[in-house]
RODO-2510 file (C-alpha; in nm, 4 decimals, decimal comma):
residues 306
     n   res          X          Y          Z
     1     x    -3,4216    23,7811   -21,9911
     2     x    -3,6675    23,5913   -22,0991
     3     x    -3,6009    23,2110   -21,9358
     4     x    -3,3778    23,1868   -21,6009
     5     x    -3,3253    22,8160   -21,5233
     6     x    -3,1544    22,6997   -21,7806
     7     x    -3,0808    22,2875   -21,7975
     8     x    -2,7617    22,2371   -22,0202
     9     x    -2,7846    21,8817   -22,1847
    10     x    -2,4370    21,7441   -22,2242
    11     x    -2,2435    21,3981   -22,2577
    12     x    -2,4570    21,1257   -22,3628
    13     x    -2,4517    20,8280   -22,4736
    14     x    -2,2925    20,9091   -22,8567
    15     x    -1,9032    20,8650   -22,9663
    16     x    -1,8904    21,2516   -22,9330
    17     x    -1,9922    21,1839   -22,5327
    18     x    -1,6470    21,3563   -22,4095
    19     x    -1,6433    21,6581   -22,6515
    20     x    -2,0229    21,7376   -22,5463
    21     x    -1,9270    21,7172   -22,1658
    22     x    -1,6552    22,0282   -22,2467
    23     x    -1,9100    22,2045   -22,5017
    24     x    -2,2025    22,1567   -22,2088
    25     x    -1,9596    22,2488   -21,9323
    26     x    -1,8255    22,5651   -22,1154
    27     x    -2,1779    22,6842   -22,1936
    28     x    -2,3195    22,6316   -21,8451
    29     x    -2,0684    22,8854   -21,7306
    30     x    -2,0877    23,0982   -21,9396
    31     x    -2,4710    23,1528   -21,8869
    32     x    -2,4406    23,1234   -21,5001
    33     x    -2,2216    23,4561   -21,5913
    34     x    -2,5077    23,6210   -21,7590
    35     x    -2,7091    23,5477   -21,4452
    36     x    -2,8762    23,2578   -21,5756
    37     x    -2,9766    22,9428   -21,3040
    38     x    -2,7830    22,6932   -21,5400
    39     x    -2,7793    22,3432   -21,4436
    40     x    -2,5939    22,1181   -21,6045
    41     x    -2,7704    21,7296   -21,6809
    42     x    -2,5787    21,4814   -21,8140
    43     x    -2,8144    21,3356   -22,0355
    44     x    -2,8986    20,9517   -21,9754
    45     x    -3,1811    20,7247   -22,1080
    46     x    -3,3834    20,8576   -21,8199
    47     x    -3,3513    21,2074   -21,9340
    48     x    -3,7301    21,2503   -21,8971
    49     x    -3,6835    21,1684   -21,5386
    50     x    -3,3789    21,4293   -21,5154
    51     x    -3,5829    21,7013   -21,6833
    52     x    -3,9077    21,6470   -21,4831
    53     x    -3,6787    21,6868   -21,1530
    54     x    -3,4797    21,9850   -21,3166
    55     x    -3,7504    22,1755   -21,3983
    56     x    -3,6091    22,4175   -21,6572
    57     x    -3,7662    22,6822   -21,8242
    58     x    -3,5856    22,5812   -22,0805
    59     x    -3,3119    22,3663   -22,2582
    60     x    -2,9619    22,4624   -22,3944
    61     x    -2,8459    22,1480   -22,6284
    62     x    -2,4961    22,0754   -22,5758
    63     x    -2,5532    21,6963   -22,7033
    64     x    -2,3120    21,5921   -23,0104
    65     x    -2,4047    21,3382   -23,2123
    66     x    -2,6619    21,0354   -23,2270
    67     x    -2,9418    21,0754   -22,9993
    68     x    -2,8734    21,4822   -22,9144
    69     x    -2,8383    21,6008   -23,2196
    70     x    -3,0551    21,4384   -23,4956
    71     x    -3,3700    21,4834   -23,3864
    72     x    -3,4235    21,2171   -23,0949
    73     x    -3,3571    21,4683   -22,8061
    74     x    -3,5105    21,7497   -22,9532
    75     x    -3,8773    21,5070   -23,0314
    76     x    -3,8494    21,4399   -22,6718
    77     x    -3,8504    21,8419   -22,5560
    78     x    -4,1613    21,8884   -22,8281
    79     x    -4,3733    21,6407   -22,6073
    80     x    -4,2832    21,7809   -22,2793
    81     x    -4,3696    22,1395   -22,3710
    82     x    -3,9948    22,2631   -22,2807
    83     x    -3,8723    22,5237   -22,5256
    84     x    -3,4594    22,4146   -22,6705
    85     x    -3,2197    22,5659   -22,8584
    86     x    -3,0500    22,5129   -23,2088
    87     x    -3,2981    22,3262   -23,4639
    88     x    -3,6001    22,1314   -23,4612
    89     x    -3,6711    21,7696   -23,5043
    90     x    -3,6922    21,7691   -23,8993
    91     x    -3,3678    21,9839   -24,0213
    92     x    -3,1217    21,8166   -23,7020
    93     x    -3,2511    21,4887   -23,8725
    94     x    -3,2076    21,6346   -24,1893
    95     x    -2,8489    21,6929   -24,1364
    96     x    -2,7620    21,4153   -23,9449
    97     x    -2,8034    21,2204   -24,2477
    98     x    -2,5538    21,2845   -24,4947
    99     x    -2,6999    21,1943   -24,8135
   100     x    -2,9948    21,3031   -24,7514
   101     x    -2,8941    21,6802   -24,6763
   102     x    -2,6766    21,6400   -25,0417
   103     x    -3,0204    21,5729   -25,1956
   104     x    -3,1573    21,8680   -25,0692
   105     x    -2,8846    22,0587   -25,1150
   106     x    -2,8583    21,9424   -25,4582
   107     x    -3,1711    22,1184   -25,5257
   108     x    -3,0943    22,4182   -25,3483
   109     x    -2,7706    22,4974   -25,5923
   110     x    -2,5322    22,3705   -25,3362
   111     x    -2,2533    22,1359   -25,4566
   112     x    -2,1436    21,8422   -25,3075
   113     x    -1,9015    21,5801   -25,4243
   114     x    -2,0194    21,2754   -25,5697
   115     x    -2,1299    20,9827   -25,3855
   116     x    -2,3423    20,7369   -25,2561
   117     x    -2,4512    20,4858   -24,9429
   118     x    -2,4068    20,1600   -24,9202
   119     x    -2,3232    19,9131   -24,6596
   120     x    -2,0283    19,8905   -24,4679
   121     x    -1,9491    19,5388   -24,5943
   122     x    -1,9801    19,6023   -24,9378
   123     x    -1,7515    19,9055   -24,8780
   124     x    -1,4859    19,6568   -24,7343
   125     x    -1,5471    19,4105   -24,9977
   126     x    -1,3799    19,6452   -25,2485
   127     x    -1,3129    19,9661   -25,4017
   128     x    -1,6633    20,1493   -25,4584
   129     x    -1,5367    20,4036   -25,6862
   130     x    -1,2183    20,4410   -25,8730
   131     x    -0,9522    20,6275   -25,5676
   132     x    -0,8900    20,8784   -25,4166
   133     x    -1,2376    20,8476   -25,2158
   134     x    -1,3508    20,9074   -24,8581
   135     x    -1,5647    20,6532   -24,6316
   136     x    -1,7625    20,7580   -24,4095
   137     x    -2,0282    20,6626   -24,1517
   138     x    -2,3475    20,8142   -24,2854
   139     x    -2,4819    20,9378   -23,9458
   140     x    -2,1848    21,0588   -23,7261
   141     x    -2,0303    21,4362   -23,6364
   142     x    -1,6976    21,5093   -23,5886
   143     x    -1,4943    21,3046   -23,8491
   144     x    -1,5629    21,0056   -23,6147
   145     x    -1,5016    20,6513   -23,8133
   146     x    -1,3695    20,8372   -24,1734
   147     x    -1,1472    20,6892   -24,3789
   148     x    -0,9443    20,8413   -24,6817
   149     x    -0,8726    20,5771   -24,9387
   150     x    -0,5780    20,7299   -25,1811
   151     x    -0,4449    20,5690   -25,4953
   152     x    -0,2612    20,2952   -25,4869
   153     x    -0,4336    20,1624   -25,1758
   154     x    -0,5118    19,8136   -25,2434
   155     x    -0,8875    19,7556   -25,0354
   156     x    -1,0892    19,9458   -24,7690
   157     x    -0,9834    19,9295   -24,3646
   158     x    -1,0636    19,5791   -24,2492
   159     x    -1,2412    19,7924   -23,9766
   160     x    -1,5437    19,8410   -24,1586
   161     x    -1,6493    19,4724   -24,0485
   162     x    -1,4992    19,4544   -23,6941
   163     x    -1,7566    19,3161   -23,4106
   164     x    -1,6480    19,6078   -23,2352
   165     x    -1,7831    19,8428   -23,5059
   166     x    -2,0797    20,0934   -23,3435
   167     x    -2,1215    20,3805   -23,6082
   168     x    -2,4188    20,1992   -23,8118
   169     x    -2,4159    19,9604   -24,1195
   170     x    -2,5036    20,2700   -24,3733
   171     x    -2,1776    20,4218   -24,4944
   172     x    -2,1191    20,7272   -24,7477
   173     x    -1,8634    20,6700   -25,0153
   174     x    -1,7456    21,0243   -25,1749
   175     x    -1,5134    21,1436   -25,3797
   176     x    -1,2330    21,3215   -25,2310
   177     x    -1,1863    21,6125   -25,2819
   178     x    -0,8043    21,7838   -25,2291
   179     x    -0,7198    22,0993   -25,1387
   180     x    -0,8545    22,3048   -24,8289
   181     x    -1,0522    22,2371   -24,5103
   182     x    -1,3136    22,5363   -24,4993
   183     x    -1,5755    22,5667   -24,2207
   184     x    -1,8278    22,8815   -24,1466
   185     x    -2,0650    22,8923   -23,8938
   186     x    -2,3976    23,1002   -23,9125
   187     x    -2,5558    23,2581   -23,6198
   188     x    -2,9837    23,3000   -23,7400
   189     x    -2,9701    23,4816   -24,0964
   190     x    -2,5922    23,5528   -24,0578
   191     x    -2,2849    23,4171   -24,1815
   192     x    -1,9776    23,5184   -23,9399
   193     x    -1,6910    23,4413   -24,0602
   194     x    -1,4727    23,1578   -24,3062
   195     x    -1,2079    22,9860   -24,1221
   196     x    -0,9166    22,7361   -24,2752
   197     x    -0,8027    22,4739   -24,0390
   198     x    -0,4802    22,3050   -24,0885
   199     x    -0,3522    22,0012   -23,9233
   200     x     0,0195    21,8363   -23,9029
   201     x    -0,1922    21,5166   -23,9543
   202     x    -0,2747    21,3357   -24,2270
   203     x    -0,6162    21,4604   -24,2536
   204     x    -0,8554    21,6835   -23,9987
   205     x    -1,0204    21,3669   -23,8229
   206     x    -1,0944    21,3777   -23,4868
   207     x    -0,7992    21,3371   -23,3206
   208     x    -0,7143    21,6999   -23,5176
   209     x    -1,0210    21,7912   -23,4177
   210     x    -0,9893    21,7570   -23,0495
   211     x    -0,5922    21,6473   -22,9235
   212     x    -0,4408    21,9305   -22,8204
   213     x    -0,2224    22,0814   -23,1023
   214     x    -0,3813    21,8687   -23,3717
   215     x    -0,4981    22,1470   -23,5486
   216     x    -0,4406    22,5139   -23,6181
   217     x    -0,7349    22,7879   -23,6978
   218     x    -0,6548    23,0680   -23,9654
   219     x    -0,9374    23,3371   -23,9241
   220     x    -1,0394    23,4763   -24,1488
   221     x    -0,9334    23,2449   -24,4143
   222     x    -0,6402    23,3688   -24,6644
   223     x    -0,8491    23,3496   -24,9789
   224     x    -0,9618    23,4727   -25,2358
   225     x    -1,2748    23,7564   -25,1746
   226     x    -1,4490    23,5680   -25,4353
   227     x    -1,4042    23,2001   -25,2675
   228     x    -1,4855    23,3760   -24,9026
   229     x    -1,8027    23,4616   -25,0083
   230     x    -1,8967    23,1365   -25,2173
   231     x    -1,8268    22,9861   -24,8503
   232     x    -2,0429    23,2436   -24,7070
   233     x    -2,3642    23,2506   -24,9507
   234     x    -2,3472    22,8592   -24,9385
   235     x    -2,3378    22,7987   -24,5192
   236     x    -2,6271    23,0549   -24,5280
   237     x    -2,7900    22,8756   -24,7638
   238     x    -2,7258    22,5276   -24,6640
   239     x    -2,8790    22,6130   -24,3220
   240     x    -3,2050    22,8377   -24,4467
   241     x    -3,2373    22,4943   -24,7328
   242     x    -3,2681    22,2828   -24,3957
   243     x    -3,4903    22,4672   -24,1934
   244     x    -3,1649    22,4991   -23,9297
   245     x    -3,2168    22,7453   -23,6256
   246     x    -3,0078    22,9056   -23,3878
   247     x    -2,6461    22,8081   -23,4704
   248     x    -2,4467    22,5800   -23,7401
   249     x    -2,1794    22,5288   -23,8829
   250     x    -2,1138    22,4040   -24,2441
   251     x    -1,7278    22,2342   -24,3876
   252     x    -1,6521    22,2855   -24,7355
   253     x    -1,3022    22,1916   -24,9071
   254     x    -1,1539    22,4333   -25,1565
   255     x    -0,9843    22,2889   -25,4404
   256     x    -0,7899    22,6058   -25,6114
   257     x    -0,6291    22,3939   -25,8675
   258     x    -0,9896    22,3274   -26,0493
   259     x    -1,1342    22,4100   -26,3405
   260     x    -1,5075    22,5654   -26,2918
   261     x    -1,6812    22,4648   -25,9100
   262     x    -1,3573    22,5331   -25,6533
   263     x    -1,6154    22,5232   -25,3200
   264     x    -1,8126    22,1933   -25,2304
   265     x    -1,9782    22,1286   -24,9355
   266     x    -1,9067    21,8195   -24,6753
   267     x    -2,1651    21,8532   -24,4236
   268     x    -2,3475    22,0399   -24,1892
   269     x    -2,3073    22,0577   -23,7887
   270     x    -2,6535    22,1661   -23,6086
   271     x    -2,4651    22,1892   -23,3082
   272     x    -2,1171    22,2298   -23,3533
   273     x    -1,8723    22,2355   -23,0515
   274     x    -1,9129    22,4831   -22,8199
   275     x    -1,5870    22,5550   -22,5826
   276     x    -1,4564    22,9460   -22,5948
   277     x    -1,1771    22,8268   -22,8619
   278     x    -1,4227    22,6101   -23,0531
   279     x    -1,4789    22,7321   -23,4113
   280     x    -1,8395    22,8786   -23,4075
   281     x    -1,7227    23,0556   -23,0969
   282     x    -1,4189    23,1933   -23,2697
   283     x    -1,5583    23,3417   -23,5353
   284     x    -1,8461    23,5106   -23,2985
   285     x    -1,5557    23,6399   -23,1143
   286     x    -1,4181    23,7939   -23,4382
   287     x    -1,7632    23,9564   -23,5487
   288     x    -1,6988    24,1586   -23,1469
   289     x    -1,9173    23,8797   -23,0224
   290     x    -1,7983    23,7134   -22,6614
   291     x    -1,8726    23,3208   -22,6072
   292     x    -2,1250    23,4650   -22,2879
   293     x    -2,3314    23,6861   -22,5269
   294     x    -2,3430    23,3974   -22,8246
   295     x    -2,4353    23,1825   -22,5233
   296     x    -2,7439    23,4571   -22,4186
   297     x    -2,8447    23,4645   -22,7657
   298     x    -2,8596    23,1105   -22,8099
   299     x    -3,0562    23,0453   -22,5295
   300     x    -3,2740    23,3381   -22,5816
   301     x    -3,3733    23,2179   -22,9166
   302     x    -3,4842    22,8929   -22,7913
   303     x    -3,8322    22,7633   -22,8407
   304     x    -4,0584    22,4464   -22,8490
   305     x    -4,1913    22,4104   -23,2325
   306     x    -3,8931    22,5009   -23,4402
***
């Protein structure tokens, strides 16, 4: 064992505050049953103050989001000299940032559906591209704030330029894509496992995400051997392209009715959800993996310059 006190970040500050206080809460037990001294912080804008008082000899990120996961937090470890786990400053910024992780994706042979950023008000001013297209808030997790704009729809959600709008002015317009939700997650140099989710709603956002029954996990995915392991070379190389550590997890959509490219790539998590039936823990637990040993591993991976 190489660290014992272990300080699990979790909740925050970010629209992912309550899934991070189950991911943090799950993972704290779950090293406290390896014999780790896991205490669990929920992180505020005093964390330096927390962390001085906790003393850990190091940090498991349960953070989702802005702040925890795209670079902030993990800048903030760097400077005090306290080894973390999952990826350094530059990749978790990296792939916070959805167009920019397309660009370098792009260049690493991984495809994407077209798109671009613009502002949220020019998004609600009118249709960006021709429909079907998706909207999204360029630098959220966890489906928070997207928006699926089909044909026939006549303009954008009138949300877009509510007062009471807090996921930044910078939004991604795509290109939907139909077909299947695919999502693997990849554990260092490995790729575990491809999943399909399917929801009874209209689209996996994250109430289908995270409301009980909203969504149901096939593993491993019914597909083709050839489409599994498109999904598998591309996570792998979507988080090697990045500079990711520790564990991600990367969503694709599978269009089977197409003519040439079937797999593209949506995003990548840096620190997907981490509750026993989360995905990256279900497909650990189908490579004879339990959620306490991905936990050890995790942790034990964890360093300061990553």
């Amino acid at each position: 064992m190489k660290f014992n006190r272990i300080a699990v970040l979790k909740g925050g500050w970010s629209p992912e505050r309550e899934v991070s206080l189950n991911s943090g809460a799950a993972c704290a037990k779950a090293l406290r049953s390896k014999g780790y001294d896991a205490i669990e912080i929920d992180a505020g804008r005093d964390l330096p103050d927390q962390l001085k008082e906790a003393r850990p000899d190091a940090v498991f990120n349960a953070l989702h989001g802005q702040w925890g996961e795209d670079g902030c937090v993990q800048g903030l470890l760097e400077v005090m000299g306290i080894p973390y786990t999952h990826s350094g400053v530059l990749a978790s910024s990296l792939a916070m940032d959805k167009q920019r992780t397309k660009l370098v994706l792009q260049g690493a042979g991984v495809p994407s559906p077209e798109g671009r950023v613009i502002s949220r008000f020019e998004a609600a001013g009118g249709h960006a591209m021709e429909p079907p297209y998706v909207i999204k808030p360029n630098a959220q997790g966890s489906s928070v704030g997207v928006h699926i704009i089909r044909k026939g729809d006549n303009r954008p959600p009138s949300e877009l330029t509510s007062d009471k709008w807090s996921l930044g002015d910078e939004v991604l317009v795509e290109k939907f894509i139909p077909g299947r939700e695919l999502t693997v997650a990849v554990m260092g140099d490995r790729a575990l496992c491809v999943t399909e989710i399917t929801t009874s709603l209209a689209f996996y956002d994250y109430e289908a995400k995270y409301a009980p029954g909203g969504s149901e996990h096939v593993l491993p995915a019914r597909v083709p051997e050839a489409i599994a392991q498109r999904c598998l070379e591309l996570a792998l190389k979507a988080h090697q392209s990045l500079g990711c550590r520790g564990v991600t997890r990367s969503d694709f959509r599978y269009d089977e009715t197409a003519k040439g490219e079937q797999v593209y790539f949506l995003e990548v998590n840096t620190q997907p959800g981490m509750t026993a039936t989360s995905l990256t823990p279900e497909q650990a637990a189908y490579n004879n993996i339990s959620f306490p040993d991905l936990c050890q591993w995790i942790i034990e991976d964890a360093s300061c310059a990553r």
